[in-house]
C-alpha positions as CSV (number, residue, x, y, z in Angstrom):
1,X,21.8,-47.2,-2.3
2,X,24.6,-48.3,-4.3
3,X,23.7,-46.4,-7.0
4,X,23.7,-43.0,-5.0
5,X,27.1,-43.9,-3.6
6,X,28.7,-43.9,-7.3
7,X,27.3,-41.0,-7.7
8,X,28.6,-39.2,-4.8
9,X,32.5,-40.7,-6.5
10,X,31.7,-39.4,-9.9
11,X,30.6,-36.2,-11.7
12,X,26.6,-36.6,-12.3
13,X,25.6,-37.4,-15.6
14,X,22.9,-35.5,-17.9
15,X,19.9,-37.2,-17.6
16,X,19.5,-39.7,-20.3
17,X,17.3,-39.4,-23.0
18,X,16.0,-43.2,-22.6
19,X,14.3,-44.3,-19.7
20,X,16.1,-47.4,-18.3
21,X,14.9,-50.2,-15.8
22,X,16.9,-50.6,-13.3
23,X,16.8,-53.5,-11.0
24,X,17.3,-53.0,-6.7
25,X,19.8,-54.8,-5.2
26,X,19.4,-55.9,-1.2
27,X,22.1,-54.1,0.6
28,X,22.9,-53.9,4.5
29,X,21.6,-50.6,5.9
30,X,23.7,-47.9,5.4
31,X,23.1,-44.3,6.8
32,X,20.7,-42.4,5.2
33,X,22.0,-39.7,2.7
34,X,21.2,-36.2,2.5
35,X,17.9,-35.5,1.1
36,X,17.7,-34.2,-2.1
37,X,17.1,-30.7,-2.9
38,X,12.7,-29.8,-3.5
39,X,11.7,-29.9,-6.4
40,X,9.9,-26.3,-8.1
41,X,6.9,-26.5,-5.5
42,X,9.0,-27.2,-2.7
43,X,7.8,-30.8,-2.4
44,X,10.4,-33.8,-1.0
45,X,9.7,-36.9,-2.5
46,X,6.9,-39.4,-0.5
47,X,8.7,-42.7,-0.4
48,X,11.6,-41.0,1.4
49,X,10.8,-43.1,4.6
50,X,11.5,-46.4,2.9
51,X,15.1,-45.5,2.2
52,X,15.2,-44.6,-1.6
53,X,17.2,-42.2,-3.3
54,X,14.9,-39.7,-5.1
55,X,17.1,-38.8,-7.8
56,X,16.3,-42.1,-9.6
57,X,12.3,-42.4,-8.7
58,X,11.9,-39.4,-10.1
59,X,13.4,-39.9,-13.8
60,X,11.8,-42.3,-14.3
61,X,8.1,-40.9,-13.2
62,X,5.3,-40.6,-15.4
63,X,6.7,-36.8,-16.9
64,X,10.1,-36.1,-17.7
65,X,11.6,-33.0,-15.3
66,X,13.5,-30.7,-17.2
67,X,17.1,-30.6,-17.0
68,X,18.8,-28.7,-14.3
69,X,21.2,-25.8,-15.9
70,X,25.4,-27.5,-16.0
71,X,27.3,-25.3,-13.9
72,X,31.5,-25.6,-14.8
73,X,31.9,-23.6,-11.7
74,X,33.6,-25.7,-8.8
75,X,31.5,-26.5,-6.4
76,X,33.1,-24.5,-3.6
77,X,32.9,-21.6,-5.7
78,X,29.2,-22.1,-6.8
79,X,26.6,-19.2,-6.0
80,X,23.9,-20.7,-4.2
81,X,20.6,-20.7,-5.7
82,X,17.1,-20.1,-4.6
83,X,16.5,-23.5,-3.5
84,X,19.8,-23.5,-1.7
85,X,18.7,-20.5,0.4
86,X,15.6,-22.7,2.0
87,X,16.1,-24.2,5.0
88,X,17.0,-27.8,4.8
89,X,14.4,-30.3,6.6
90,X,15.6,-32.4,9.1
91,X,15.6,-36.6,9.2
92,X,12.6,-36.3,12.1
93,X,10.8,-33.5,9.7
94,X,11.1,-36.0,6.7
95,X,9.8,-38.8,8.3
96,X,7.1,-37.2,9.9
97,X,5.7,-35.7,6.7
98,X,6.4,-39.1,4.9
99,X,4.4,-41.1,7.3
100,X,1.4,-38.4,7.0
101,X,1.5,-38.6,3.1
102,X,1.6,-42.0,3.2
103,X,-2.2,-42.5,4.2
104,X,-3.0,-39.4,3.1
105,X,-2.3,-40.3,-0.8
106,X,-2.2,-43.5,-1.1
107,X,-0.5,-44.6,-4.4
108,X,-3.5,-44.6,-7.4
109,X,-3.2,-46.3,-10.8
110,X,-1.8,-43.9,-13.3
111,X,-3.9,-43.5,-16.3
112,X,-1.0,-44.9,-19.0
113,X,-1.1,-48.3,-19.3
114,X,3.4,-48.4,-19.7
115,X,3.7,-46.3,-16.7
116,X,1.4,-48.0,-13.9
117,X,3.5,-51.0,-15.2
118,X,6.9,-50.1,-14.8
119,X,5.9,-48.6,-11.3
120,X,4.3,-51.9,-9.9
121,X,7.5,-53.7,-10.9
122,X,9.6,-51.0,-9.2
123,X,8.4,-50.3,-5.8
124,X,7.4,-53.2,-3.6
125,X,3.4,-53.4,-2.7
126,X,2.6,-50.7,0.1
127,X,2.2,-52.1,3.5
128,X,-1.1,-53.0,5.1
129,X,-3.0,-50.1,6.8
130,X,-3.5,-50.1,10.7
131,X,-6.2,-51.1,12.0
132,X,-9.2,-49.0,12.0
133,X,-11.6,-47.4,14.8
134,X,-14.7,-46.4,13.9
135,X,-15.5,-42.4,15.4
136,X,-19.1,-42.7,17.5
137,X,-21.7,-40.4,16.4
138,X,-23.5,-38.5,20.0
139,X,-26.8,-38.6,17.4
140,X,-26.9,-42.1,17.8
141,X,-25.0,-44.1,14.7
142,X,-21.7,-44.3,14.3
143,X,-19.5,-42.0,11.6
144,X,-16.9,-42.5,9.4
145,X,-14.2,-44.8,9.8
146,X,-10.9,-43.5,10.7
147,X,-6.9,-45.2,11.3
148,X,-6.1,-45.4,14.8
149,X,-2.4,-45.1,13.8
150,X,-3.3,-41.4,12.3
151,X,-5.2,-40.8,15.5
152,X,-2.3,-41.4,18.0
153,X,-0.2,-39.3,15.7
154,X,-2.4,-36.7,15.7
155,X,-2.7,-36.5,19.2
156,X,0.9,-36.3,19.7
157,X,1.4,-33.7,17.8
158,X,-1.3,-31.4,18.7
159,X,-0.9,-29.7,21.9
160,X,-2.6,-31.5,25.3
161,X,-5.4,-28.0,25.5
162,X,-6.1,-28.8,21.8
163,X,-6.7,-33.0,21.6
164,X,-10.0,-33.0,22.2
165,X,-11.5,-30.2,20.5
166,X,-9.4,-31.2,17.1
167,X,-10.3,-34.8,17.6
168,X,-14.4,-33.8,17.9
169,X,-13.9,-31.0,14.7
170,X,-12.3,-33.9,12.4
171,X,-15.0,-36.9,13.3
172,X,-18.1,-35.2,11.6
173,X,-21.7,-36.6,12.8
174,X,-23.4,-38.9,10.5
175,X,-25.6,-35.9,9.8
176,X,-23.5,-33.7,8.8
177,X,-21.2,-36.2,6.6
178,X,-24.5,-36.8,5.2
179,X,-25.5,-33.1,4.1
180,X,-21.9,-32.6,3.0
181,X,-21.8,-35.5,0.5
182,X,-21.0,-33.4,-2.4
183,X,-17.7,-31.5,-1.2
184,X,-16.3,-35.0,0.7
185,X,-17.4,-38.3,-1.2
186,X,-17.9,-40.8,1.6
187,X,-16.9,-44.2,1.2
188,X,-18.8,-47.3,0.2
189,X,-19.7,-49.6,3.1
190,X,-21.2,-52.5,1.2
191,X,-20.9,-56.3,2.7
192,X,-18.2,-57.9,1.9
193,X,-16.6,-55.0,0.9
194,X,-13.4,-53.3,2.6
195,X,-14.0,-50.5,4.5
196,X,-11.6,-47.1,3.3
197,X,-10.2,-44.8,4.9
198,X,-11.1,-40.9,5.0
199,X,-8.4,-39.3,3.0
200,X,-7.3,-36.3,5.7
201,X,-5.5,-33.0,3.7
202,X,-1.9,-32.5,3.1
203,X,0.7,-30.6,5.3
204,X,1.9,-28.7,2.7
205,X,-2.2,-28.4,1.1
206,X,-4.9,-26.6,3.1
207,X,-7.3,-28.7,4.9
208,X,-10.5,-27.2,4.1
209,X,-12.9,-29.2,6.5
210,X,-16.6,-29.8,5.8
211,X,-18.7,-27.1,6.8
212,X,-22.1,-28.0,8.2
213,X,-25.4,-26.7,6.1
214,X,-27.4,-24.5,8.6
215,X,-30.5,-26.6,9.5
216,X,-33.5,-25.1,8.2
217,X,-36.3,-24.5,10.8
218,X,-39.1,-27.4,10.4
219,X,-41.9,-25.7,12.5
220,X,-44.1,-23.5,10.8
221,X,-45.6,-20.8,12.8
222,X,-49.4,-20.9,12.4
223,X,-50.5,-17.7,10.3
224,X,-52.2,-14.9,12.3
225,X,-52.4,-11.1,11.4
226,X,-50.0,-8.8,13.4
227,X,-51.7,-6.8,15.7
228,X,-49.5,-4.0,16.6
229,X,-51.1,-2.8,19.9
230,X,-53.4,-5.7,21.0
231,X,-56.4,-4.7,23.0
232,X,-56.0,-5.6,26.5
233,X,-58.2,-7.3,29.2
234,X,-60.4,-5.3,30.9
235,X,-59.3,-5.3,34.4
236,X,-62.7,-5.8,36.0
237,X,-62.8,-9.3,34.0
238,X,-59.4,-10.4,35.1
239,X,-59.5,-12.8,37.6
240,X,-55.7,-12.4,38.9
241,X,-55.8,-8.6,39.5
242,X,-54.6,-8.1,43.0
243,X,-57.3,-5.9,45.3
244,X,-54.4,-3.2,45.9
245,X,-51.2,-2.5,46.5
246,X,-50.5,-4.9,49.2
247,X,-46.8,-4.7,49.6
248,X,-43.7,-2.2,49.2
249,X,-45.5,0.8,50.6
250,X,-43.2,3.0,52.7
251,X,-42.9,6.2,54.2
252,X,-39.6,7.9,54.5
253,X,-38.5,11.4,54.8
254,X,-37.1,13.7,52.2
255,X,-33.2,15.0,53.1
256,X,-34.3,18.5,51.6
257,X,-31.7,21.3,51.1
258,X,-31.2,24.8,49.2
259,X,-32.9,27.4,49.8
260,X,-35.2,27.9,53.1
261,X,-38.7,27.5,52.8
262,X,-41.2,28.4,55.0
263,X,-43.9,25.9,56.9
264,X,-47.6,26.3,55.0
265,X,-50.6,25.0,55.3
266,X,-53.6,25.4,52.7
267,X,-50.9,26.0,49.9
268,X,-51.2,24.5,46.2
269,X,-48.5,21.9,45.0
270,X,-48.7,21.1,40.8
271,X,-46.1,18.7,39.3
272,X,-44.6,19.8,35.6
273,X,-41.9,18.2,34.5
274,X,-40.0,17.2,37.6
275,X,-40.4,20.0,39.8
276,X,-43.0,20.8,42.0
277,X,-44.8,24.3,42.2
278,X,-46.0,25.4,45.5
279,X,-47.6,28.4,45.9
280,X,-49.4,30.5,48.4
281,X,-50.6,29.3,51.8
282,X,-50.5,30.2,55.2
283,X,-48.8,29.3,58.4
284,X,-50.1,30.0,61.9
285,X,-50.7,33.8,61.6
286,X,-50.7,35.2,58.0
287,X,-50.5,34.0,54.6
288,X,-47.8,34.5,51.3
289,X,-47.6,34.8,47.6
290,X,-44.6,33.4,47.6
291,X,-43.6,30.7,44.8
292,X,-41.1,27.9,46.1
293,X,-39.6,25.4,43.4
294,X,-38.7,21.8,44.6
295,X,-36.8,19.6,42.3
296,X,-37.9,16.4,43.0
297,X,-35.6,13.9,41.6
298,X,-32.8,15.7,44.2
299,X,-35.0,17.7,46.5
300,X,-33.3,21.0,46.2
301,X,-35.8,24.0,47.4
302,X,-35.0,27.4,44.8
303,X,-37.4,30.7,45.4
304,X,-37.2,32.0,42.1
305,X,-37.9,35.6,41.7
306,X,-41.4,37.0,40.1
307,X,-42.5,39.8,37.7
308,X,-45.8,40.9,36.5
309,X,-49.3,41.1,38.1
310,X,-48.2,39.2,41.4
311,X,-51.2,38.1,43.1
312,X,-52.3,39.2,46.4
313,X,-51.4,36.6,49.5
314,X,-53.9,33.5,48.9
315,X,-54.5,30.5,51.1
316,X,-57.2,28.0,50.2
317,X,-57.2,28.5,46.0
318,X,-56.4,26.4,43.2
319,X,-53.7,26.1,40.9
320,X,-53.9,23.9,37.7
321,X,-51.2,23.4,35.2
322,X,-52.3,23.9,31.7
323,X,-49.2,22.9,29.8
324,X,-46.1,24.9,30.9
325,X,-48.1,27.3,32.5
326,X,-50.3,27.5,36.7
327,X,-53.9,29.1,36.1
328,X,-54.7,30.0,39.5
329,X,-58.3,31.1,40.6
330,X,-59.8,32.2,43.5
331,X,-58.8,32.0,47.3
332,X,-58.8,34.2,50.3
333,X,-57.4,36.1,53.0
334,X,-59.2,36.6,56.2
335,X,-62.4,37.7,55.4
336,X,-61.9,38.4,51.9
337,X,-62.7,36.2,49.3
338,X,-61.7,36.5,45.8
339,X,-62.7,35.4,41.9
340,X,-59.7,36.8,40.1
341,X,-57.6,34.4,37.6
342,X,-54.0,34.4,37.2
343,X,-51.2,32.7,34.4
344,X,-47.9,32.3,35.9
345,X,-45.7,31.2,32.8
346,X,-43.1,29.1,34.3
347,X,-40.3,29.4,31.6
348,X,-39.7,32.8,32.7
349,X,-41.7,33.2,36.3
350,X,-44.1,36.1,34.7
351,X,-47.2,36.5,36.3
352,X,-50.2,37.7,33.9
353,X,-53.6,38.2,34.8
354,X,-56.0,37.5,31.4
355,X,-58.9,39.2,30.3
356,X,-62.4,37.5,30.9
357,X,-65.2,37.7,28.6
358,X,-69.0,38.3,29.3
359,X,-70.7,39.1,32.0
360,X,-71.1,36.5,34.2
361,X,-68.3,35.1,36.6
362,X,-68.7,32.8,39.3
363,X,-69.3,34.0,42.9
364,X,-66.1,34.6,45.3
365,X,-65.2,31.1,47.0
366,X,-61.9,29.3,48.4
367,X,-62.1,25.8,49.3
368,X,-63.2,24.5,45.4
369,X,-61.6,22.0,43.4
370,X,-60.4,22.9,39.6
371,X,-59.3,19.8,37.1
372,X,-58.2,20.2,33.6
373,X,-60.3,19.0,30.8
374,X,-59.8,19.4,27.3
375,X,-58.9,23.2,27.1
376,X,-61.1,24.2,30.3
377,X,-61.2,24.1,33.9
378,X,-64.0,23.1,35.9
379,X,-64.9,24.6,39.3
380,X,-66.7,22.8,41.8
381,X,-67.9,24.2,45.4
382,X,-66.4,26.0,47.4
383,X,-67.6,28.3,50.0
384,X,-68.4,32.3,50.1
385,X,-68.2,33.5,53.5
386,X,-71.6,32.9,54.2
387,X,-72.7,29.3,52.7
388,X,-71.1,26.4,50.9
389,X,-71.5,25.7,47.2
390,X,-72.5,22.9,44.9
391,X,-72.0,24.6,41.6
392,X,-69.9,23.5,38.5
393,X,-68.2,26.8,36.5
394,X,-66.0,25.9,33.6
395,X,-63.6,28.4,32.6
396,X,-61.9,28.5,29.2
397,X,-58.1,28.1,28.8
398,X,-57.8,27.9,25.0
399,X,-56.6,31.4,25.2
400,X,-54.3,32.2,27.5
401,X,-54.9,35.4,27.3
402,X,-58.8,36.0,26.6
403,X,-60.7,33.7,28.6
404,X,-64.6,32.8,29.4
405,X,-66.9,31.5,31.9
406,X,-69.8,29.0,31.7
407,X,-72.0,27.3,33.7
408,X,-72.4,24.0,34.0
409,X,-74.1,22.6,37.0
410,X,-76.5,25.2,38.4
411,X,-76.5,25.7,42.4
412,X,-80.3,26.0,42.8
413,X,-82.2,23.4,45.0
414,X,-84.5,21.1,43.4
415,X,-88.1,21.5,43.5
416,X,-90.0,20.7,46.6
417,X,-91.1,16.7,46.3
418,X,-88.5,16.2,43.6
419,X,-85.6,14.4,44.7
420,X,-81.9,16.1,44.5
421,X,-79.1,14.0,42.2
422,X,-76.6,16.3,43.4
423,X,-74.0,16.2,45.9
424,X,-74.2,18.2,49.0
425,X,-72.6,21.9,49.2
426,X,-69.3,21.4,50.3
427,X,-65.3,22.7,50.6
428,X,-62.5,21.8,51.2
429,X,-63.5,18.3,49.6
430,X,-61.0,16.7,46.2
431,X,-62.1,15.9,42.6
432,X,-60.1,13.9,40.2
433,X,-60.5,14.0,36.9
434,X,-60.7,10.3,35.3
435,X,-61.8,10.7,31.3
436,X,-65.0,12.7,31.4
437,X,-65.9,11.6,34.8
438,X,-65.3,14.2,37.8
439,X,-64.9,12.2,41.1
440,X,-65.9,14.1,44.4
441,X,-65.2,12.7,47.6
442,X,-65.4,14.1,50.8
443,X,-65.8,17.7,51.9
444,X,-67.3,19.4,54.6
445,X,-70.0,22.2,54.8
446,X,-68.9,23.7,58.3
447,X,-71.2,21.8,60.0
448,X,-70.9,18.0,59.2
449,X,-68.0,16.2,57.2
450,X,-69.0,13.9,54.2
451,X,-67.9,10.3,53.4
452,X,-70.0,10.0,49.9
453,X,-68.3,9.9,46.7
454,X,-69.9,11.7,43.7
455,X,-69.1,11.2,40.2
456,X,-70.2,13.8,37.8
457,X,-70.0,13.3,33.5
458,X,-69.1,16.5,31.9
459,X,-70.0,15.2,28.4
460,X,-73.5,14.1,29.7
461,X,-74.3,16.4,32.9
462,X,-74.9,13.7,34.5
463,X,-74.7,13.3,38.2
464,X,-74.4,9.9,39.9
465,X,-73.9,8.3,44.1
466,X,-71.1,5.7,44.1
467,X,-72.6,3.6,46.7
468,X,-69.3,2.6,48.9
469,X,-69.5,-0.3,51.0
470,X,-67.1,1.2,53.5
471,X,-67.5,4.9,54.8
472,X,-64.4,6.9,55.1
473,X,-64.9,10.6,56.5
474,X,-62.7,13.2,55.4
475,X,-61.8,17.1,54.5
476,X,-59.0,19.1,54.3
477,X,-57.2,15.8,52.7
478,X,-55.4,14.8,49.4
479,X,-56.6,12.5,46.7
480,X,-54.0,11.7,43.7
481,X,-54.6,9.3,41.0
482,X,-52.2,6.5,40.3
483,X,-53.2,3.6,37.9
484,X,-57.2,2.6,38.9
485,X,-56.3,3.9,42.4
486,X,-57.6,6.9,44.4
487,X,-54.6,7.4,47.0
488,X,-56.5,9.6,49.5
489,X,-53.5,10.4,52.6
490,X,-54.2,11.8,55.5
491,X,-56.9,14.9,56.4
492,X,-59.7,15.3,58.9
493,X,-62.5,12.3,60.1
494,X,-64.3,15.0,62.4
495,X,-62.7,14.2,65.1
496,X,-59.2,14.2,64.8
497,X,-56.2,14.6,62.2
498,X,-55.0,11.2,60.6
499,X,-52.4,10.0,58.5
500,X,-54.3,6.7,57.2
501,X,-53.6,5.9,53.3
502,X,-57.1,5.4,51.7
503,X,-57.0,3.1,48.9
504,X,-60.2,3.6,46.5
505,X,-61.0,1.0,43.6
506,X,-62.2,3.1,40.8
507,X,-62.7,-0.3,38.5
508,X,-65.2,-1.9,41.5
509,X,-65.6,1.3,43.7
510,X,-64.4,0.1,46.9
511,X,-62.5,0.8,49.5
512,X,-59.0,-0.6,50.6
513,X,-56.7,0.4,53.6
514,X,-53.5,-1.5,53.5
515,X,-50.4,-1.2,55.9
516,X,-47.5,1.3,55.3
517,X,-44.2,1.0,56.4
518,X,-41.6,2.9,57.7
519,X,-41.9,6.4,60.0
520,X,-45.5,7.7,58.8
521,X,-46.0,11.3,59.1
522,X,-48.0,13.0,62.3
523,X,-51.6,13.3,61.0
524,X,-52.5,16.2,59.4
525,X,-54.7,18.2,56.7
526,X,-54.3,21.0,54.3
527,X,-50.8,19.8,53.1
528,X,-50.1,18.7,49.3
529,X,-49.2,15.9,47.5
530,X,-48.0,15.5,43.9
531,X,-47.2,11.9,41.8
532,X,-43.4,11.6,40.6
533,X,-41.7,8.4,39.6
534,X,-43.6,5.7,41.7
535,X,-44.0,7.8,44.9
536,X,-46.6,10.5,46.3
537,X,-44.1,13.9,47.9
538,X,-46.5,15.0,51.0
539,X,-45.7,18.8,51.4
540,X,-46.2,21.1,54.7
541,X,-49.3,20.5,56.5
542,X,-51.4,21.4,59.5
543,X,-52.9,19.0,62.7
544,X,-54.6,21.5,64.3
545,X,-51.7,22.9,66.8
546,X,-48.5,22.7,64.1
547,X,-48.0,23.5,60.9
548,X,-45.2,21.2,58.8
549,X,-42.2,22.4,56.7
550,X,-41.3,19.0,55.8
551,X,-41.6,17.0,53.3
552,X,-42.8,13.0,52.7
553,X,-42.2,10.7,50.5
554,X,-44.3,7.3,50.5
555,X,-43.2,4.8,48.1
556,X,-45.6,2.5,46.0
557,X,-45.2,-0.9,44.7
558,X,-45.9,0.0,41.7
559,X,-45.6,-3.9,40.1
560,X,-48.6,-4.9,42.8
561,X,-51.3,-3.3,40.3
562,X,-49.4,-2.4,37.1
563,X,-51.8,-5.0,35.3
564,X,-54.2,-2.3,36.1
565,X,-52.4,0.7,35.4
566,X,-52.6,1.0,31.9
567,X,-56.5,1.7,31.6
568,X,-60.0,1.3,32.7
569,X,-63.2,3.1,33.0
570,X,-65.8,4.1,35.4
571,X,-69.3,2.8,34.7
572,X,-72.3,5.2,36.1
């Protein structure tokens, strides 16, 4: 202290070439002085906190500084330098950063033999650490130690929001200090031996903290080939299939708009894309060609306006959709009856009528059934005029435009004695198409209504009787597929219109009728109903007295039998 008082008095000397040893002389406290300027890297002195006046320490360090530049400018008058420009640290700043450094670094034996010795005689032996605390590892042992001192100054200075999460990123887990060993050296914790502590970075360093390896996974998955599309379960071997739909069924009616529509019964409704194609029908005095569009994500009705060979009014035909196109065959009028086969192309609303090859066409019938099976159609019953049929035509729809007729299943009675594998002559009965299996149910000849189900192979021309357990008359109704159901709604027991939902098995062939609710429809027969997005659309409609302009909408619960929906097959 004395020393940098007779300095303050005096012009400063050049260094001296020689170092000299000094001896420190006990003196009362005196204010501390200025600090002294940084050196090159902006560093202040570490023993600043005991009271010492750099300038001296730091001539006689282990390298020699080089010489500041003699200015004979009065001071006053001086420029300022670079270092002069920073800002000067306050008393609180340099004690702070001394009392950090001071456990950060502690003081290490230099490596020359004249300099550790001159420095041991110099500065007085460092004081004893605090106390340590020892940072508990939440795996179970404990981690490394650490100063409590340096934790309560931590704490202090980090904000309150921050203390905890700084305090858990700077005690590492045993683990981690563990799998780290080679960026942080840990300390040796041998009996007897006393325990160090973590050296933490700098202020003026960065801290680069120990980043934890990423654990490698220790199970090994057991080696199996990737099947991309694994077979499923047959659903007639799966124990937790539910019988049907049991829940979620509702009826509701459509809030229709656009254009008006009139009331039909005996039309045809076919689904392409998400609008529905009705066409035809009757109400309760004559019957239309008309074609009405219904859009059935918003229920809009549009009559779009035709071209071509138009067909004559029709009630009581069939309509199948062959791509973007409606094949329409047969029908009536009254009396008449017809056999003629129209193409209505529904990109453009042209109606064409196709040219049929050979010589033999099937016999004039409404009332039939036509599904779609690998580029043909097949026909079954029907009725004339004069007597109901039982004969299976298919007509092919490879050409559009050029088209043939063959027969399949021939209408003639079996031999007397021989027994008949063939369904009754019928009308106004449904068949689904499921694979190569045609599925007939119901029908009536004009005299007696049917509750059999037939199911024909049109690979094998094989006919087979589905023995039902539960008997179910009905004609003039609707059967739509959806999943391994046969929804059959509403139509004729021979006694009265109904409005029941018929819920047919096709995996064990039986019968289910389950509760709808909501507001069901009146019963009725000869209406349509089409498959979009989870729910069946009923269409128009007749119960003997009225015949319906509205339309239905009966929601499924789809989820009840989806573990069923994706496939099965019908054993005959």
């Amino acid at each position: 202290m004395a020393d940098s008082g007779r300095a303050s008095a005096k012009p400063r000397a050049p260094p001296p070439k020689t170092k000299v040893v000094r001896s420190h002389k006990i003196t009362e406290p005196s204010p501390l002085p200025p600090p002294p300027p940084p050196d090159k890297h902006g560093k202040h002195d570490k023993h600043s906190k005991h009271g010492k006046a750099a300038s001296d320490d730091e001539s006689d360090g282990s390298a020699d500084p080089a010489p500041l530049p003699r200015s004979h400018t009065p001071g006053h008058l001086a420029s300022r330098s670079n270092d002069d420009r920073r800002r000067k640290p306050s008393d609180n700043d340099i004690r702070q950063r001394a009392r950090a450094t001071s456990y950060a670094n502690p003081p290490r034996p230099s490596t020359a033999g004249g300099h550790s010795s001159s420095q041991n005689h110099k500065h007085p032996p460092p004081p004893l650490p605090p106390p340590l605390t020892t940072a508990s590892n939440p795996n179970g042992g404990q981690g490394s130690p650490r100063p409590a001192q340096e934790d309560a100054d931590d704490n202090r200075k980090r904000p309150i929001a921050m203390r905890s999460t700084s305090a858990i990123v700077s005690r590492p887990s045993a683990a981690s200090a563990a799998s780290s060993t080679s960026s942080i050296p840990l300390p040796s914790q041998t009996p007897g031996s006393a325990v160090q502590p973590a050296q933490a970075p700098t202020s003026n360093s960065t801290a680069e903290a120990p980043t934890k390896p990423r654990q490698q996974r220790t199970s090994i998955r057991p080696s199996r080939k990737h099947v991309a599309f694994p077979p499923l379960q047959q659903p007639n071997e799966a124990p937790d299939v539910p019988p049907a739909p049991a829940s979620g069924m509702y009826w509701s009616k459509a809030p229709t708009s656009g254009a008006p529509h009139t009331s039909l019964r005996a039309h045809t409704t076919c689904l392409i894309g998400s609008n529905v194609y009705i066409f035809g029908g009757c109400d309760s005095r004559t019957c239309f060609n008309d074609m009405y569009v219904l859009d059935a994500d918003s229920f809009y009705w549009s009559k779009p306006y035709m071209v071509g060979d138009i067909p004559m009014p029709l009630r009581a035909m069939t309509c199948t959709p062959v791509g973007k196109k409606l094949v329409v065959f047969g029908g009536g009028d009254g009396p008449a009856y017809y056999n003629d086969v129209y193409v209505l192309d529904t990109t453009n609303f042209r109606w064409t009528k196709p040219q049929i090859l050979g010589d033999r066409l099937p016999s004039k019938r409404r009332a039939h059934t036509a599904c779609f099976y690998k580029n043909g159609i097949y026909v079954f019953g029907g009725g004339d005029g004069v007597r109901a049929l039982n004969d299976i035509w298919r007509l092919d729809v490879s050409d559009m435009t050029k088209m043939s007729w063959r027969l399949i299943s021939s209408p003639d009675r079996a031999a007397p004695g021989v027994k008949d594998y063939r369904p009754k002559a019928r009308g106004y009965h449904t068949a689904n198409m499921v694979g190569s299996k045609l599925i007939i149910f119901g029908g009536s000849d004009g005299g007696e209504c049917f509750d059999d189900v037939w199911i024909y192979d049109v690979e094998s021309h094989y006919w087979k009787s589905v023995a039902v357990p539960l008997a179910y008359r009905r004609l003039s109704h609707t059967a739509t597929i959806v999943g391994s159901y046969l929804f059959v709604i509403g139509g004729h027991d021979g006694n009265e219109y109904s409005n029941d939902v018929l819920l047919l098995n096709l995996v064990t062939l039986m019968w289910d009728k389950r509760k709808v609710y909501g507001l069901p429809p009146s019963g009725r027969g000869y209406h349509g109903t089409v498959l979009y997005d989870s729910r069946l659309i009923v269409i128009g409609g007749f119960d003997g007295a009225e015949v319906f302009g509205d339309v239905m909408i009966l929601e499924l619960a789809v989820h009840a039998y989806y573990s069923q929906i994706s496939h099965f097959t019908i054993d005959v």
